[in-house]
C-alpha positions, 0 to 999 in steps of 0.5 A: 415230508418237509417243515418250515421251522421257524421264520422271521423274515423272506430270506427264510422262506426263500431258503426253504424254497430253494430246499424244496427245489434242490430235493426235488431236482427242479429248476431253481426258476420254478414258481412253486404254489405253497398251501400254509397252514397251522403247525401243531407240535407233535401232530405230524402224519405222512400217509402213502398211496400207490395207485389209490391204495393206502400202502404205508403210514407213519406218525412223528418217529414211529411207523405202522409199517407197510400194509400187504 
């Protein structure tokens, strides 16, 4: 899960694109769509499905593990 932290002007949000792009292995000419929402500090949640099965979550520094 990737965050945007704090950004004053387009230089920064170009070098969080060009992040995104490098983790991914994408080709830097890539158009990449981004939905922006709100930043709660502390209020961060990864969740992971495979083939529509929630199989793990994790919440700020701690984890609840796989599920079996």
């Amino acid at each position: 899960m990737l965050s945007l932290d704090n950004s004053y002007n387009e230089d920064d949000l170009n070098d969080f694109d060009t992040a995104v792009k490098k983790l991914c292995n994408l080709p830097a000419d890539m158009e990449i769509e981004y939905c922006v929402e709100p930043k709660f500090d502390g209020g961060s949640i990864a969740l992971v499905y495979e083939n529509d099965v929630l199989v793990s979550s994790y919440k700020s520094e701690w984890s609840y593990g796989r599920r079996k």
